[in-house]
ZAPA-748443 format. One record per residue: residue in one letter; x, y, z of N, C-alpha, C in turn. Coordinates in steps of 0.02 Angstrom, whole numbers, plus 50000, padded with zeros to 5 digits. Last residue first. Layout:
AXYZXYZXYZ...
This chain:
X544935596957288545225597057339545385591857406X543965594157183544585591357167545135591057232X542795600057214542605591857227543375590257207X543225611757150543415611557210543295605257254X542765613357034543425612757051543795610657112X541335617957028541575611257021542235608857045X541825633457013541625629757101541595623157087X542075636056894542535635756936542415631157016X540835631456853541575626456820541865626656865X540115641856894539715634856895540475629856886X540765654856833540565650856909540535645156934X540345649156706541245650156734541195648656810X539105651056706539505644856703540105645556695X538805667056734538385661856775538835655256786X539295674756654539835674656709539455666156763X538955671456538539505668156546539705667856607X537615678756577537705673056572538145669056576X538245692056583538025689356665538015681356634X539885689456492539245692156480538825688656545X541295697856474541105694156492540235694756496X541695711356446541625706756374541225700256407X541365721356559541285723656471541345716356417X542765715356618542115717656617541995721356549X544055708556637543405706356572542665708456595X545565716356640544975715056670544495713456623X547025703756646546625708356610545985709856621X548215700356774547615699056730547225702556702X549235703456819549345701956742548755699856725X549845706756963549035707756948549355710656857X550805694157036550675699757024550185699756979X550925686857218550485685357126550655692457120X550825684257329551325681457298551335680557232X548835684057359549665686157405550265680957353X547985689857230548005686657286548945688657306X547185705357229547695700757199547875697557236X545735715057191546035710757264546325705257210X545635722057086545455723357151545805721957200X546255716456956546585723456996546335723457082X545145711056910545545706356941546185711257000X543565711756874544145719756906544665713356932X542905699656820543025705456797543505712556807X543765690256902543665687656834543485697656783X543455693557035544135691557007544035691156936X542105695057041542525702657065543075699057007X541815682357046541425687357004541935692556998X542495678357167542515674457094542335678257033X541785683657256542445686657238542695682857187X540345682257261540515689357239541425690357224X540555668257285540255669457216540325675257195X542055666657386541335663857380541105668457294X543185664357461543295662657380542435660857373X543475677457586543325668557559543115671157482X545095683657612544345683457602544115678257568X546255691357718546035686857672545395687757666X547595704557699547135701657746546815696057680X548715709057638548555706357709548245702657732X548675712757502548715718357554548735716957650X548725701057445549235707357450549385711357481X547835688757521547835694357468548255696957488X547095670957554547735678357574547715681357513X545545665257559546335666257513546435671357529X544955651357634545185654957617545705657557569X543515644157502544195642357565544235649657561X542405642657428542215640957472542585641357525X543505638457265542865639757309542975638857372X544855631057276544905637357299544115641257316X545075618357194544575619057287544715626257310X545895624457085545685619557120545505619657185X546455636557030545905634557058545585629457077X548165644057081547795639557036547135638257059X548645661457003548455657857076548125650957046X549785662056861549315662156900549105660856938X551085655356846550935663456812550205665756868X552035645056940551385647456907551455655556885X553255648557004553285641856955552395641456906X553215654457125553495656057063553525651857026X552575646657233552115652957205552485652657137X552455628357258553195636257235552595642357171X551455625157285551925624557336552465628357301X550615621457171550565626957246551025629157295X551215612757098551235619557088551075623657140X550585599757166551345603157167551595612157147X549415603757115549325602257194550285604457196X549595602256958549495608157020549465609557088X549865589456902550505595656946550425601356973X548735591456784549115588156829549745591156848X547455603456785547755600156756548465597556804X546235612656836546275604356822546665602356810X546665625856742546435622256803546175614556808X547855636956725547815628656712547385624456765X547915647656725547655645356776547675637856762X548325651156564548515654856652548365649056709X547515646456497548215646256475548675648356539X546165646056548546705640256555547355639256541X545725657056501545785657456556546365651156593X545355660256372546065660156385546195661156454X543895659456339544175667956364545105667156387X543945646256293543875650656258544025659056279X544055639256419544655639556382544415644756327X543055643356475543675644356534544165643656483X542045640156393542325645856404542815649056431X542245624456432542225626456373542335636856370X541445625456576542315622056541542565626656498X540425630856551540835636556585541475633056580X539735619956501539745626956451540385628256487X539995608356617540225610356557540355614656502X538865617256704539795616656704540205614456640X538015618056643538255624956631539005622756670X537565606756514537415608056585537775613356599X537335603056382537615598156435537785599056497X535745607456329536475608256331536825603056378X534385605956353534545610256274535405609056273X533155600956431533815600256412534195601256346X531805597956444531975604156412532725605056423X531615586756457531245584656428531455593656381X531925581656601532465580056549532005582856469X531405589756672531935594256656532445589356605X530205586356667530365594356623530845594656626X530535574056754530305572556665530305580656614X530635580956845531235577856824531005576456752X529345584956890529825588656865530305585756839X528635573456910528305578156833529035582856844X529245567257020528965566556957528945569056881X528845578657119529595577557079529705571557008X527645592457063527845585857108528375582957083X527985609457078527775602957021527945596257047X527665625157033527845620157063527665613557054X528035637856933527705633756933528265626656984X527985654256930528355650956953527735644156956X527925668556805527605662756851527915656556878X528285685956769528325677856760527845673056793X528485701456724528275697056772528375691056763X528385717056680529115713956708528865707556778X527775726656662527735720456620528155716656635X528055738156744527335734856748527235726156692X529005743556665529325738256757528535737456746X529235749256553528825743556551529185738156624X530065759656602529415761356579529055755256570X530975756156756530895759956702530125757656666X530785748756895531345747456852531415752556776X530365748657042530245753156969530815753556941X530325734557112530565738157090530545742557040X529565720457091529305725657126529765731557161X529235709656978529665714056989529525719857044X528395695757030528425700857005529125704257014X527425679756990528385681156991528225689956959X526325670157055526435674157032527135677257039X525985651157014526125656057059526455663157024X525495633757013525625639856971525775646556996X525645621457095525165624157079525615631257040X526115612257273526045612957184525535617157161X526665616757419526005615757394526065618557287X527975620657460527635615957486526695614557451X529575627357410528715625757404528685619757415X530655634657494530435627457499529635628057474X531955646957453531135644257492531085635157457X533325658657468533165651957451532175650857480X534165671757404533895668957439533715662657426X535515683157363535295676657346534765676057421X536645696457233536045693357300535845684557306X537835699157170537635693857181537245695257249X538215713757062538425710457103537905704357114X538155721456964538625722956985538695718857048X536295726957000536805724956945537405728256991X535175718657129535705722857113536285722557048X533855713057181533975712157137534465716557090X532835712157343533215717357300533795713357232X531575703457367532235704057376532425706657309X530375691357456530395699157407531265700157445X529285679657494529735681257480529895687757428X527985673057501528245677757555528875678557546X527415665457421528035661857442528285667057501X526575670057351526135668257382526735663257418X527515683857301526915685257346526745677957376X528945682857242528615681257268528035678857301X529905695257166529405694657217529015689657186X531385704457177531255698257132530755696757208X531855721757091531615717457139531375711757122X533235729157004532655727957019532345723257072X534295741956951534015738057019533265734357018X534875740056792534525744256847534375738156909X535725726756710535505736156709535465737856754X535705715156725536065717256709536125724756692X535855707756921535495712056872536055714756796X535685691157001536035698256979535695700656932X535535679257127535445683157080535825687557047X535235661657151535835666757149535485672157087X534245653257240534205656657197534965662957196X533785637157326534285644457307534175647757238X532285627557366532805630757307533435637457334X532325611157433532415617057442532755621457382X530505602157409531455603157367531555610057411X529245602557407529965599357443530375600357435X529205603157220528895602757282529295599357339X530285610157107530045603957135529695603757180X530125622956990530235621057042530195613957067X530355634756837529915627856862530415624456932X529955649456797530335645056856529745639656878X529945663356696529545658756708530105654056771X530665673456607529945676356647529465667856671X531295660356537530975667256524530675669256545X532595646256571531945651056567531855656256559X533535633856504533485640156541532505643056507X534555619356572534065623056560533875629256555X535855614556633535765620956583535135622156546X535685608756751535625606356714535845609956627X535345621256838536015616756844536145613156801X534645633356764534565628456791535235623956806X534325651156751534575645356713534935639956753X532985662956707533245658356765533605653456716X532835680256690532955672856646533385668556705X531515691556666531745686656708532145680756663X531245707956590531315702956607531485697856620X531715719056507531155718756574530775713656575X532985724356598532295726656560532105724256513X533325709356687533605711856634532925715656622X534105695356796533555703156777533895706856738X534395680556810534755686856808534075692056760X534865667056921534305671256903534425678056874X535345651056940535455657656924534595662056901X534865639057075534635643857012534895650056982X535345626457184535435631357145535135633857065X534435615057299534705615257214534985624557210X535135612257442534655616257393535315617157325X535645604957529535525601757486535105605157430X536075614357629536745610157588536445607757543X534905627857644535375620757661535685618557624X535425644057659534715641057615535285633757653X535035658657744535425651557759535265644957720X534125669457730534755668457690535065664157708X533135664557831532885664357760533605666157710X533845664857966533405658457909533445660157844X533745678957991534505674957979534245669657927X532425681957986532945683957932533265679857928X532105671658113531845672958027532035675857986X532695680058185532935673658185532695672858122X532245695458194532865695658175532965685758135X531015691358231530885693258135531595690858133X531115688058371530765682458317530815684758248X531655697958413531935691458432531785686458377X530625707758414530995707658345531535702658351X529685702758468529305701858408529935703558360X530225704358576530165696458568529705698158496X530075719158600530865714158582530545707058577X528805720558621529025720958541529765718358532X528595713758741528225708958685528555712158635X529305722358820529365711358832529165710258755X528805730758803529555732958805529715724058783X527345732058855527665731758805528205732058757X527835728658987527445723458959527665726458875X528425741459025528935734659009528555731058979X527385747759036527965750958973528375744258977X526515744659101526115742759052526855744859007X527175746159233526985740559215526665737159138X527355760559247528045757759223528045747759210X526185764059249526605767159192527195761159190X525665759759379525545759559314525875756959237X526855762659473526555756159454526405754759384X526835776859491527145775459439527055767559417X525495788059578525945779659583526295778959494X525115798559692525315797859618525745791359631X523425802859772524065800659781524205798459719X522455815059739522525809859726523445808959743X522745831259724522785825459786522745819659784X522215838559612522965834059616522875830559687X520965844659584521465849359643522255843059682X519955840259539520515843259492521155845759533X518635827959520519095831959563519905833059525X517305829959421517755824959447518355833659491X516155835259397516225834959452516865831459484X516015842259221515975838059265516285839059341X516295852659146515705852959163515575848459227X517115846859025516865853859061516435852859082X517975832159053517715837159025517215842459042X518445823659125518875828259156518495835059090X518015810159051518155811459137518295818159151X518565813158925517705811358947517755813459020X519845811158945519375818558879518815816358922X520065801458989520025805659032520015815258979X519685793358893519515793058964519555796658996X520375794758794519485794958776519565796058848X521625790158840521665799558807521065800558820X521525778358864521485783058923521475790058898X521275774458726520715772758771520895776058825X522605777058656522165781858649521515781558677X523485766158718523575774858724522905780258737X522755753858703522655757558753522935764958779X522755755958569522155754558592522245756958654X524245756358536523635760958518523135761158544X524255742158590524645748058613524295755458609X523505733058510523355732558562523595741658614X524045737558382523425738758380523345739658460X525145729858399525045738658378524515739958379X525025717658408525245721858463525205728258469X524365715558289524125715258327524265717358411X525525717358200524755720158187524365721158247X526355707358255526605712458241526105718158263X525335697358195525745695758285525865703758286X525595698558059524885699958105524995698458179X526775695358061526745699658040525935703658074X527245682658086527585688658133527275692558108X526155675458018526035674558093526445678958134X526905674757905526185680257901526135679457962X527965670757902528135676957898527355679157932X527425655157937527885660457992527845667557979X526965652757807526385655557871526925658957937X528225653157745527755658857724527105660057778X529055643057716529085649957796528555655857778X528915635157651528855633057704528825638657768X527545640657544528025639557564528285636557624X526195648057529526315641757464527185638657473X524575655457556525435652057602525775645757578X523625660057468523735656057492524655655457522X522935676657515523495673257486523775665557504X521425682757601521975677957587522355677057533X520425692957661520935692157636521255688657634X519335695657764519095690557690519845692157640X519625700157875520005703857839519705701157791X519435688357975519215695157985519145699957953X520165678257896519075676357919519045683557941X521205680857916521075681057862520335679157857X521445681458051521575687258016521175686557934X521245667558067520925671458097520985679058062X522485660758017521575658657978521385663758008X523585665758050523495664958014522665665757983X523065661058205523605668858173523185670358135X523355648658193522815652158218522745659458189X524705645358113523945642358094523465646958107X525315648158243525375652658175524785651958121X524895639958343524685647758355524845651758268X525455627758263524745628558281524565635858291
């Protein structure tokens, strides 16, 4: 309700609106004119005692200059906590809303998303894929896994309140919930080079209905776990890793009896490395492993894997991902 209020009121003052087309998008705008509005209030009263006593104490006048007034710190030290209370509870409230907004839920669909000059290609669980475009479900929670394959660019948002850096060489991700169907604007808002002004799309939301019928309706493949099967043996990844295949749960149990660490349920767990210490088997070290395998070798392995940067392509790297983390419903 107060975000509502927030909300409509700023925007009856300002004749500025963006419709709020998400689930956290009137939150963002309600910390944000909350924000607006404490700064204003603060300012207001800095610079209303500066007027006050410019006016009070200007040439000419009768006010008394000779300090006797008795001196009280009351004041000062009542209006500095009041606003000591309200901007830590304004950043109590952005910090919790960050955390949120990279915590997407167990049940959000996943989207690859990978930037390229100069422009967007989303590719679907299904193996659908898009161009400067993203069709959504209403309700649905989405994730979005990103990466770049050039330059840094930015992946925005506007009527979803969402904006996020878009890095080659590695994996960002956020997630939103549209809540209201309808067509929506997808910018780059990173100067990405000479056509970053053409570097846009549209995100279309779509009752679940009408989406399931786009997505059987633009199904071009058998889905990117399967592609990323099919490549796991084409880059000769299976001649090593034999993944899936029977006697590996036994194979774990004598390091020397594999050439390679095996992948079954290794998403998502830990894994000991060489040097000591461990690190989870999430999307940046699956990525890392496949291209710089040198980096981080796991513990009781020696590092015979060849690095496939340069041949592996962001797309391939998308459904190798997608295969390998299937692997892990094997655990």
């Amino acid at each position: 309700m107060i975000q509502d209020l927030l909300t409509n009121a700023i925007s009856a003052i300002t004749g500025l609106h963006l419709r709020p087309a998400s689930s956290s998008a009137r939150e963002t705008d309600a910390l944000l004119f909350a924000l607006i509005g404490g700064t204003i209030l603060v300012l207001g009263l800095v610079f209303g005692l500066m007027l006050y006593y410019v006016v009070r104490y200007r040439h000419g006048t009768k006010a008394s200059r000779d300090g006797s007034d008795a001196k009280s710190w009351r004041f000062e030290i009542s209006w500095t906590v009041a606003t000591l209370v309200v901007f830590f509870g304004l950043f109590v409230w952005g910090a919790d809303l960050y955390v949120r907004l990279f915590q997407p839920p167990a049940n959000a669909i996943r989207i690859a998303v990978t930037g390229k000059q100069w422009m967007w290609k989303a590719e679907h669980p299904g193996g659908q894929s898009e161009i400067n475009a993203l069709h959504v479900p209403i309700n649905q929670p989405i994730e979005l896994l990103m990466t770049s394959e050039d330059v840094i660019h930015d992946f925005s948002i506007p009527a979803f309140r969402i904006k996020h850096d878009v890095l080659p060489g590695r994996y960002t991700s956020l997630w939103f919930t549209a809540v209201e169907p309808g067509t929506y604007n997808l910018f780059c808002t990173q100067f990405c080079g000479t056509d970053h002004s053409q570097m846009g799309g549209k995100v279309v939301v779509m009752e679940a209905p009408a989406f399931q019928n786009w997505l059987e309706t633009s199904r071009t493949s058998v889905g990117l776990v399967a592609e990323g099967q099919v490549l796991f043996t084409r880059y000769g990844c299976s001649g090593c890793h034999a993944a899936g295949q029977p006697g590996m749960a036994a194979a774990r149990g004598s390091l020397s009896s594999v050439r390679a660490p095996p992948l079954d349920g290794v998403y998502g767990h830990p894994v000991p490395l060489n040097d000591g210490t461990v690190v989870i088997a999430d999307d940046q070290y699956i990525r890392d492993s496949i291209l710089m395998p040198a980096r981080q070798i796991v513990a009781g392995y020696a590092n015979q894997m060849p690095p496939f940067a340069g041949v592996v392509s962001e797309g391939d790297l998308v459904r190798l991902l997608a295969y390998i983390k299937s692997l892990g419903a094997n655990r």
